[in-house]
VOFI-62366 format. One record per residue (C-alpha): chain; residue in three letters; x, y, z. Coordinates in pm, whole numbers, plus 50000, padded with zeros to 5 digits. Layout:
REM residues N
+-------+------+-------+-------+-------+
! chain ! resn !     X !     Y !     Z !
+-------+------+-------+-------+-------+
!     A !  Ala !     X !     Y !     Z !
...
+-------+------+-------+-------+-------+
***
This chain:
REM residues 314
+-------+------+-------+-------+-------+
! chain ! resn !     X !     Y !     Z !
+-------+------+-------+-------+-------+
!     A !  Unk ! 50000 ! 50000 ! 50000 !
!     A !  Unk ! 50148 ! 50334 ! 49879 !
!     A !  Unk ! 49994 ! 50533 ! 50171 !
!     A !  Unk ! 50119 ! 50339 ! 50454 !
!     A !  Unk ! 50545 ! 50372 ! 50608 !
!     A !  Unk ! 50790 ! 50180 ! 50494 !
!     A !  Unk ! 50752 ! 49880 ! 50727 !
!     A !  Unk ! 50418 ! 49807 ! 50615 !
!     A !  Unk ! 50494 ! 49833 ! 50272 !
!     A !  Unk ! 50887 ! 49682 ! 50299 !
!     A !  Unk ! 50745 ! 49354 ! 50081 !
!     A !  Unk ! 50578 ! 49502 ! 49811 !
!     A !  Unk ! 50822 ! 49732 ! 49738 !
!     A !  Unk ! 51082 ! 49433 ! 49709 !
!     A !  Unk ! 50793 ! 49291 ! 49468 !
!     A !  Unk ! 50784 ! 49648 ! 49278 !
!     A !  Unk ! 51166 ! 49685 ! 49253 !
!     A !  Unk ! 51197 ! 49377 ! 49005 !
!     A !  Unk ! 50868 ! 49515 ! 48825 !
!     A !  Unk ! 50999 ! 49630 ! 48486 !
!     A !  Unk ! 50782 ! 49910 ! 48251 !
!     A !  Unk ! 50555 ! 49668 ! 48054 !
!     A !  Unk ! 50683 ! 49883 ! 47766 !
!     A !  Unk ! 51072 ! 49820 ! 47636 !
!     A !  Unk ! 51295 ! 50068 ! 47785 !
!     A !  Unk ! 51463 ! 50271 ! 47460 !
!     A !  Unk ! 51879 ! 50249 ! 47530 !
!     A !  Unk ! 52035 ! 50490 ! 47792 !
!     A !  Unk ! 52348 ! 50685 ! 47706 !
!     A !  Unk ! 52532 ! 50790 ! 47983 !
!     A !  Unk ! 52732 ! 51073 ! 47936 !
!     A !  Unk ! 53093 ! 51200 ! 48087 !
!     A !  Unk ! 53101 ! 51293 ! 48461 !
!     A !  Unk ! 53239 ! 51623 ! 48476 !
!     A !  Unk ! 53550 ! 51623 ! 48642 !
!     A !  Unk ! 53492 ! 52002 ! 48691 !
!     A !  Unk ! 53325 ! 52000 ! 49056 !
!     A !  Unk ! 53161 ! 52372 ! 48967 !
!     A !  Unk ! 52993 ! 52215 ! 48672 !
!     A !  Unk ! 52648 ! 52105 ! 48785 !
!     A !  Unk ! 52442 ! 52209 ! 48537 !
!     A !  Unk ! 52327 ! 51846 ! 48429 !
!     A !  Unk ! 52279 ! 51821 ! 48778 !
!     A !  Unk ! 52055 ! 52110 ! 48830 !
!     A !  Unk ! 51829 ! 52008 ! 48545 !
!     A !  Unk ! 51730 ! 51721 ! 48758 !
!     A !  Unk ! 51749 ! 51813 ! 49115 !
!     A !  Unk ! 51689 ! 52141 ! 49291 !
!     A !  Unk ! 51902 ! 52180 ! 49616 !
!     A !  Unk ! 51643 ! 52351 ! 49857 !
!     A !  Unk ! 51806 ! 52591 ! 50112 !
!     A !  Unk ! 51513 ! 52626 ! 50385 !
!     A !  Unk ! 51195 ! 52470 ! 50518 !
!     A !  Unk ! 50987 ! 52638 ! 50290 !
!     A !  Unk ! 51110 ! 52367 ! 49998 !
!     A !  Unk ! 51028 ! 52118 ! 50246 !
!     A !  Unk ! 50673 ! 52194 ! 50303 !
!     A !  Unk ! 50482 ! 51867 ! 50306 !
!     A !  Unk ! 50743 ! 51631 ! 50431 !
!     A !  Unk ! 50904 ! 51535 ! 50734 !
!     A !  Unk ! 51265 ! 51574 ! 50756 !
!     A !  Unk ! 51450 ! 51374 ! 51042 !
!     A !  Unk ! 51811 ! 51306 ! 51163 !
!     A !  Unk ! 52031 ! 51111 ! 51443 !
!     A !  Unk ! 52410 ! 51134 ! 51485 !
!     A !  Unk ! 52644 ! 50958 ! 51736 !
!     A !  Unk ! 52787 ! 51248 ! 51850 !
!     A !  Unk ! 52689 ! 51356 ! 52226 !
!     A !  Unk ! 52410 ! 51644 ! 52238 !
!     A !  Unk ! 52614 ! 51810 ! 52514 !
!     A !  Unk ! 52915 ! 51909 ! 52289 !
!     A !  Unk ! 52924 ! 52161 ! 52040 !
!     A !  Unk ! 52860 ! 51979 ! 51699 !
!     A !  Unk ! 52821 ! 52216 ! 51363 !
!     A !  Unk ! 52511 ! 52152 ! 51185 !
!     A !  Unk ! 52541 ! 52267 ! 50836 !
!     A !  Unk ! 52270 ! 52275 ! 50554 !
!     A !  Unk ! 52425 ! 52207 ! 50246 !
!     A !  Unk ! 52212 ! 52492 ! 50019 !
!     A !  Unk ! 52409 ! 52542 ! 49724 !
!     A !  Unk ! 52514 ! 52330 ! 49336 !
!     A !  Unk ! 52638 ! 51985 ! 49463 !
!     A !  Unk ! 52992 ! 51957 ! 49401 !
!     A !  Unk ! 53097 ! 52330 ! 49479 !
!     A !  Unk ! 53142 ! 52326 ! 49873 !
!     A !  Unk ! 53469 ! 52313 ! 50067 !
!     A !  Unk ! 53648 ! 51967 ! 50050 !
!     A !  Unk ! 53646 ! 51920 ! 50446 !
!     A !  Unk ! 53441 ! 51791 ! 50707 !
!     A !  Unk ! 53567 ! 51875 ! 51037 !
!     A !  Unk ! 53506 ! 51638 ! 51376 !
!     A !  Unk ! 53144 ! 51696 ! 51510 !
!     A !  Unk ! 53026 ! 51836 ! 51204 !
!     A !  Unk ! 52713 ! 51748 ! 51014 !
!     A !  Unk ! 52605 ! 51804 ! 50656 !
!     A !  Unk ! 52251 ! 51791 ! 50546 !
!     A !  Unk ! 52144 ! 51820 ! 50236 !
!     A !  Unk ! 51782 ! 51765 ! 50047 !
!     A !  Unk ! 51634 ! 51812 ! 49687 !
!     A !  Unk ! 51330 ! 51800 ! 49491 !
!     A !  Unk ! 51221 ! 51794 ! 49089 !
!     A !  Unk ! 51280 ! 52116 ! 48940 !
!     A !  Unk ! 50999 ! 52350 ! 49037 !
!     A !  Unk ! 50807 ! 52055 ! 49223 !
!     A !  Unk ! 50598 ! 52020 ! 48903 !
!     A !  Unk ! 50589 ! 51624 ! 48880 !
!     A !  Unk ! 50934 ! 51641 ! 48632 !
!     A !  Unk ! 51116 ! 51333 ! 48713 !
!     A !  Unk ! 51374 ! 51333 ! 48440 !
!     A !  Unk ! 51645 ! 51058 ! 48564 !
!     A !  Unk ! 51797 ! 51109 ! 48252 !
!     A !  Unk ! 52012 ! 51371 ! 48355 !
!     A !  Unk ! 52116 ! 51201 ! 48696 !
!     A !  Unk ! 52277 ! 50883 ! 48506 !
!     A !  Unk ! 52637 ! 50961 ! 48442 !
!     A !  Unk ! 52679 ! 50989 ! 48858 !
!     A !  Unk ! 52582 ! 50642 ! 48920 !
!     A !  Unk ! 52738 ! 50323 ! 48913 !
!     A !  Unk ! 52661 ! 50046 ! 48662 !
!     A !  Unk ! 52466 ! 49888 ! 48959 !
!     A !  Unk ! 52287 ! 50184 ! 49105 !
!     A !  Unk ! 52152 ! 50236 ! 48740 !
!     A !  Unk ! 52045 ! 49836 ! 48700 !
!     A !  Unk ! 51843 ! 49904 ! 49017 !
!     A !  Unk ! 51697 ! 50256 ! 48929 !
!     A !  Unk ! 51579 ! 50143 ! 48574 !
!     A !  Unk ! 51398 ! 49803 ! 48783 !
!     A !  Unk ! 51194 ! 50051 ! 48921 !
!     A !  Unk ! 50842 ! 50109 ! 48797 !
!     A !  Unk ! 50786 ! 50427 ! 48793 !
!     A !  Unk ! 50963 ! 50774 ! 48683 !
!     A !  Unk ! 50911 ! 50934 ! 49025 !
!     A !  Unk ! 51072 ! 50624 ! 49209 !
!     A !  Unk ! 51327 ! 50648 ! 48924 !
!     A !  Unk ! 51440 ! 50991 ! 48983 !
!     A !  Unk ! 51394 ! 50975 ! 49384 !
!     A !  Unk ! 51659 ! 50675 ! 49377 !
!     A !  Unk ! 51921 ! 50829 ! 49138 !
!     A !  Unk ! 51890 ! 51173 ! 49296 !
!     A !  Unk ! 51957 ! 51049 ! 49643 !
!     A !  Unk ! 52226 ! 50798 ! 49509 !
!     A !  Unk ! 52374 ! 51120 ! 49278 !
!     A !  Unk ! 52354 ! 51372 ! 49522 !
!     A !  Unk ! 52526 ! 51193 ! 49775 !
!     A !  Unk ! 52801 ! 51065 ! 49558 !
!     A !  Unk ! 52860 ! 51430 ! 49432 !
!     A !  Unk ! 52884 ! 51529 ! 49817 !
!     A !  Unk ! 53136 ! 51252 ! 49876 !
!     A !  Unk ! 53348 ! 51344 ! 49600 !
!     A !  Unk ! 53564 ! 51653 ! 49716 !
!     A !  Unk ! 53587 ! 51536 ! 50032 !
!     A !  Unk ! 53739 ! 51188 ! 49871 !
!     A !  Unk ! 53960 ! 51366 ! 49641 !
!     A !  Unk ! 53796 ! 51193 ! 49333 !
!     A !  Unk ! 53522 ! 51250 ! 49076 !
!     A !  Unk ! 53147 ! 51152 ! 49127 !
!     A !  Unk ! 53168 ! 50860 ! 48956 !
!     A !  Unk ! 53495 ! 50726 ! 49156 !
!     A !  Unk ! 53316 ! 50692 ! 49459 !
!     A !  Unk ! 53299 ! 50307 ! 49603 !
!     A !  Unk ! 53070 ! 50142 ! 49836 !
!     A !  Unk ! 53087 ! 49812 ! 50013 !
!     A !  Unk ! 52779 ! 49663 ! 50206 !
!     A !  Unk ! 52863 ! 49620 ! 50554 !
!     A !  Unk ! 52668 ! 49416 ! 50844 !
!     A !  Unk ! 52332 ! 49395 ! 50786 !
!     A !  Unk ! 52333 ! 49532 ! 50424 !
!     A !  Unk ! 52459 ! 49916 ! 50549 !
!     A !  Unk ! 52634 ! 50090 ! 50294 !
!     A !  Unk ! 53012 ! 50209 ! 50348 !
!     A !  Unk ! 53290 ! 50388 ! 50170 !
!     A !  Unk ! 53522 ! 50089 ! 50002 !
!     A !  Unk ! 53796 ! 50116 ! 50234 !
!     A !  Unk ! 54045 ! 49920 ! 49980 !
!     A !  Unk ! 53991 ! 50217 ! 49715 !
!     A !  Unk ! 53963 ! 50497 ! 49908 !
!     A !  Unk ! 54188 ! 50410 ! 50211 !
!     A !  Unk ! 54059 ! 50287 ! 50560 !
!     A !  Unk ! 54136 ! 50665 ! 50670 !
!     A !  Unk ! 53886 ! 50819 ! 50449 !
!     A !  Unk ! 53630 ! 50485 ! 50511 !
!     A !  Unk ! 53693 ! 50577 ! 50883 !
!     A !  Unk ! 53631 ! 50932 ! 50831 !
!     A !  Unk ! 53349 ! 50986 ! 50646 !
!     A !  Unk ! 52973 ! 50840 ! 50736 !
!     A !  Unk ! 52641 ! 50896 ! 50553 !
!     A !  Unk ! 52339 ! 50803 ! 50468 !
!     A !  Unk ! 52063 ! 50885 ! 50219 !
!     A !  Unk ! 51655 ! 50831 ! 50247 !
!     A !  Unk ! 51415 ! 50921 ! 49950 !
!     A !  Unk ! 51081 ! 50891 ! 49878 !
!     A !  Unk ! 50840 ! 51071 ! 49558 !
!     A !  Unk ! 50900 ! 51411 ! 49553 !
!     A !  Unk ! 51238 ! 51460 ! 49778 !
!     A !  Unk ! 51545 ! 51290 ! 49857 !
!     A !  Unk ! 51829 ! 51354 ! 50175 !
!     A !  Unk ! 52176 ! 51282 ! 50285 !
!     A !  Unk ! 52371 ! 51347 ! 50542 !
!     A !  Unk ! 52765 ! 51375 ! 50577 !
!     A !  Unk ! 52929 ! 51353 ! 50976 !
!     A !  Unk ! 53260 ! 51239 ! 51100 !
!     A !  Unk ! 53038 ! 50994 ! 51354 !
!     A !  Unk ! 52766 ! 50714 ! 51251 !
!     A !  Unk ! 52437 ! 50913 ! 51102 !
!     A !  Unk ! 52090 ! 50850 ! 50976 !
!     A !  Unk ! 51841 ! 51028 ! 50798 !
!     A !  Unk ! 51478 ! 50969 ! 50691 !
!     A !  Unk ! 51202 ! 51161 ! 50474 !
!     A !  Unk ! 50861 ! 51062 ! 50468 !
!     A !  Unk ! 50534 ! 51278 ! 50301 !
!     A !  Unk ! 50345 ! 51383 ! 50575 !
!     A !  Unk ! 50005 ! 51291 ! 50492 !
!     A !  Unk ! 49672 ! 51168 ! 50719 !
!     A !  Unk ! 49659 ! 50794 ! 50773 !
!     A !  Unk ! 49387 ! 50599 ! 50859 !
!     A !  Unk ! 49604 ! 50348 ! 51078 !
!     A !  Unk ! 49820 ! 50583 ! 51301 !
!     A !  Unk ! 49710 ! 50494 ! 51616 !
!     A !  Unk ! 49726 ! 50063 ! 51565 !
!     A !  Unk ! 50098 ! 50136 ! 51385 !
!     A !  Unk ! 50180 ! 50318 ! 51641 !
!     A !  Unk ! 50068 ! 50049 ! 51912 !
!     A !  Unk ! 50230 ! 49775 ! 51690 !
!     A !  Unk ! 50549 ! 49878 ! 51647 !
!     A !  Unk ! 50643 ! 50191 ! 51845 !
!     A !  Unk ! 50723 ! 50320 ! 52234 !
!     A !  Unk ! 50439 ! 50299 ! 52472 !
!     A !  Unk ! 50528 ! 50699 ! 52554 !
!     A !  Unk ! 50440 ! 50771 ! 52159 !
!     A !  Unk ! 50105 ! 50604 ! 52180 !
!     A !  Unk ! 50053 ! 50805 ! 52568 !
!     A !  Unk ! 50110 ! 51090 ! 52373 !
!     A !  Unk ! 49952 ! 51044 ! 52034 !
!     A !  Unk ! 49608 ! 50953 ! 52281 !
!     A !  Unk ! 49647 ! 51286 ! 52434 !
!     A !  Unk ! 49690 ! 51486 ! 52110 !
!     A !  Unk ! 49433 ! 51737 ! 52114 !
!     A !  Unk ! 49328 ! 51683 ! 51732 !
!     A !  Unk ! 49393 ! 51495 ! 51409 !
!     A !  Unk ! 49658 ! 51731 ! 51344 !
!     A !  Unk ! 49829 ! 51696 ! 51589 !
!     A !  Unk ! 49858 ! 51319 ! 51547 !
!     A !  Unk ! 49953 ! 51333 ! 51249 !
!     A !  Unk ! 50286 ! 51538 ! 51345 !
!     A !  Unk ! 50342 ! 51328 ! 51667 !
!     A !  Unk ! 50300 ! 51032 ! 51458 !
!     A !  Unk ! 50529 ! 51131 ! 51198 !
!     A !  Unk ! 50770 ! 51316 ! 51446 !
!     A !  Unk ! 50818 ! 50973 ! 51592 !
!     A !  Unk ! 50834 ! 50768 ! 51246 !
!     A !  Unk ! 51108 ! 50967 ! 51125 !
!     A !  Unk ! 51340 ! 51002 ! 51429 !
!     A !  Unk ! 51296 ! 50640 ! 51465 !
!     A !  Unk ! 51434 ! 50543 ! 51139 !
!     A !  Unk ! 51706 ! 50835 ! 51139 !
!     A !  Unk ! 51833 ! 50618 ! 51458 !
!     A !  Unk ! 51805 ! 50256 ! 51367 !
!     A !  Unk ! 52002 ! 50417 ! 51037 !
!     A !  Unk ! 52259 ! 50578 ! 51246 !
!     A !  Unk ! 52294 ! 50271 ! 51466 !
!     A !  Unk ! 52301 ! 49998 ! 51165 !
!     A !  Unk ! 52061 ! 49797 ! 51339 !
!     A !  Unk ! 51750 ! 49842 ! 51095 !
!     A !  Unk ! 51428 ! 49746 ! 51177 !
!     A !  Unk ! 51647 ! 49461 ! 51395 !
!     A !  Unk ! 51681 ! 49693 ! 51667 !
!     A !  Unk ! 51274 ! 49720 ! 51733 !
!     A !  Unk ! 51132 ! 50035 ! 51735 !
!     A !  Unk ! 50964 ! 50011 ! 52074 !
!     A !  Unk ! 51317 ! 49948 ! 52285 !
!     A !  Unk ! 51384 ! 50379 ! 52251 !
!     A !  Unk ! 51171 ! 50689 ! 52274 !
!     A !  Unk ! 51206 ! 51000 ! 52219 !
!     A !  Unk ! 51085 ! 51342 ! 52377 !
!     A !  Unk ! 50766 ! 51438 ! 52211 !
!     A !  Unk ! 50765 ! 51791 ! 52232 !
!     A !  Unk ! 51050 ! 52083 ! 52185 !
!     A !  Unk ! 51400 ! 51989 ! 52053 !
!     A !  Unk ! 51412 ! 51609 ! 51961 !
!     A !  Unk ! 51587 ! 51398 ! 52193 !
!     A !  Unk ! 51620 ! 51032 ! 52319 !
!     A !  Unk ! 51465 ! 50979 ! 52695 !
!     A !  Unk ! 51529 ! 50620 ! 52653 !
!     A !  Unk ! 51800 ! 50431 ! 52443 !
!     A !  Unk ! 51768 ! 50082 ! 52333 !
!     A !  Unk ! 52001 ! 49872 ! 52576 !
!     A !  Unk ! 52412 ! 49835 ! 52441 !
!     A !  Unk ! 52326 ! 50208 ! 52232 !
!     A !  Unk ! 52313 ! 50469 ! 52550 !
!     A !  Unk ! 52328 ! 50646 ! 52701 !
!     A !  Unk ! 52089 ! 50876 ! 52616 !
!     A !  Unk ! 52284 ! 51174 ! 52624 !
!     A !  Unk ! 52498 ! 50963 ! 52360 !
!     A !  Unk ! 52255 ! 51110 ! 52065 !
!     A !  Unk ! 52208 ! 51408 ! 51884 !
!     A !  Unk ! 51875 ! 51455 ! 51706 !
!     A !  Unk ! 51773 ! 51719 ! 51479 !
!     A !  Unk ! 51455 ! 51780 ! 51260 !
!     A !  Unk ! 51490 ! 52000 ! 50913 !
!     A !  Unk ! 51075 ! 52071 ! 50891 !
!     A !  Unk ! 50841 ! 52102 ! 51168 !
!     A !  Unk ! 50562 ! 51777 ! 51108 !
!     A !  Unk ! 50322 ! 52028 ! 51262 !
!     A !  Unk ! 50274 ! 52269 ! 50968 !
!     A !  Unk ! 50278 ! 51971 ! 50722 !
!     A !  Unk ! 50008 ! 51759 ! 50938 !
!     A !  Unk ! 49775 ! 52054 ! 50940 !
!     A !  Unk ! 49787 ! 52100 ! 50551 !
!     A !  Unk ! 49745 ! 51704 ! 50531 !
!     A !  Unk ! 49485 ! 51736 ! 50754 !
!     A !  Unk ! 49307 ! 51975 ! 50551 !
!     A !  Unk ! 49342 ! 51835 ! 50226 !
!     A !  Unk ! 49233 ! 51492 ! 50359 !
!     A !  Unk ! 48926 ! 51678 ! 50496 !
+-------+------+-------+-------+-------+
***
């Protein structure tokens, strides 16, 4: 079911991956990657690099690093052409960075995002179904190979992945040295319409999810979640309201089991997080505390998004 989270719909979409158009796909030519990092203007005929909250209007935007919440880390919105920033991360510092179609008009052209990804990333883009699902999978996979880049000392292209335990992706520590491997975490989430990474020194995560009404908050909730976010989704004063808790919780939770590597392994009912103000953990799942361990961060607020979903649902 396209409406529901990604647990609930974690099988069909392993059906849908190895769903093929019904009609033949016409021969892709990829072109060079530029190996000039200030040329991204193939890039910026698929993607558009939003640079505030106001881009992100109708999503929730969620994120967990393991870097304490009582030191001083940098958090750093990556708001301009891919491929142009400064070639350094420094310790405690966090990069986000998210993008839409151009103009949010529907135009899913993953054309243009093809000569950034590997042979294998574009196998499993082109198994995809659908153009939106397309584009959301190469612009994630693009835009965070284009962020790696400088800070690898290499071109877009260059950029190699291993899968680590329990199928997390990591920089190929053979080809880019165990230093840089060591050095640089990340991860990526997408979905129709918008895609993230994020870039730290320490172990990250980072989800996106549409924030739209529900019919099946509350059981999901009870199934699979804390017993605080059900106490508090109960107490919500209105439908909007549970729609942000709801998705306030959804996305911090998978921002963390990201960060941690555990996946949906870990159980999304052994941590919990604060439900109102500043997002943080107020119980950790046992071997991943303490609390104070965790920083948390949110790029949207759920609340204005739930209201509009709300509405529209209405």
């Amino acid at each position: 079911m396209r409406d529901c989270p990604k647990h609930r719909k974690r099988g069909k979409d392993r059906q849908m991956s190895k769903v093929r158009d019904r009609k033949p796909l016409r021969p892709l030519r990829v072109a060079e990657v530029p190996r000039n990092a200030a040329d991204a203007a193939l890039f910026d005929r698929a993607v558009t690099t939003l640079s505030g909250e106001e881009g992100l209007a109708g999503f929730a935007v969620a994120w967990a690093a393991d870097i304490p919440r009582t030191s001083s880390a940098s958090i750093r919105t990556v708001d301009q052409t891919i491929g142009a920033g400064p070639a350094a991360l420094a310790a405690g510092e966090v990069w986000t960075w998210c993008g839409h179609p151009p103009h949010c008009a529907g135009d899913s052209d993953f054309t243009c995002l093809l000569p950034w990804l590997s042979r294998d990333e574009r196998d499993k883009l082109l198994r995809f179904r659908f153009a939106e699902d397309r584009w959301s999978f190469g612009a994630a996979h693009a835009g965070l190979r284009l962020l790696l880049a400088p800070l690898l000392g290499c071109t877009a292209k260059e950029v190699r992945f291993v899968t680590g335990d329990k199928g997390k992706p990591l920089i190929d520590p053979v080809h880019h040295g165990s230093v840089a491997a060591q050095q640089f975490c990340f991860n990526l989430a997408h979905t129709r319409g918008m895609v993230a990474v994020i870039l730290s020194s320490a172990a990250v995560g980072i989800d996106v999810e549409p924030v739209r009404a529900l019919p099946d908050m509350r059981q999901l909730i009870a199934d699979l979640m804390a017993p605080e976010a059900l106490g508090a989704f109960d107490a919500a004063s209105g439908p909007d309201t549970q729609t942000a808790l709801f998705f306030r919780n959804w996305t911090l939770s998978e921002a963390y089991i990201k960060a941690t590597g555990e996946g949906i392994d870990q159980g999304l009912s052994s941590f919990a997080f604060s439900q109102h103000g500043s997002a943080r953990l107020i119980r950790s799942t046992p071997g991943w505390g303490p609390e104070e361990r965790w920083t948390f961060g949110m790029l949207t607020d759920p609340g204005r998004s739930a209201c509009a979903a709300v509405r529209a649902a209405a």
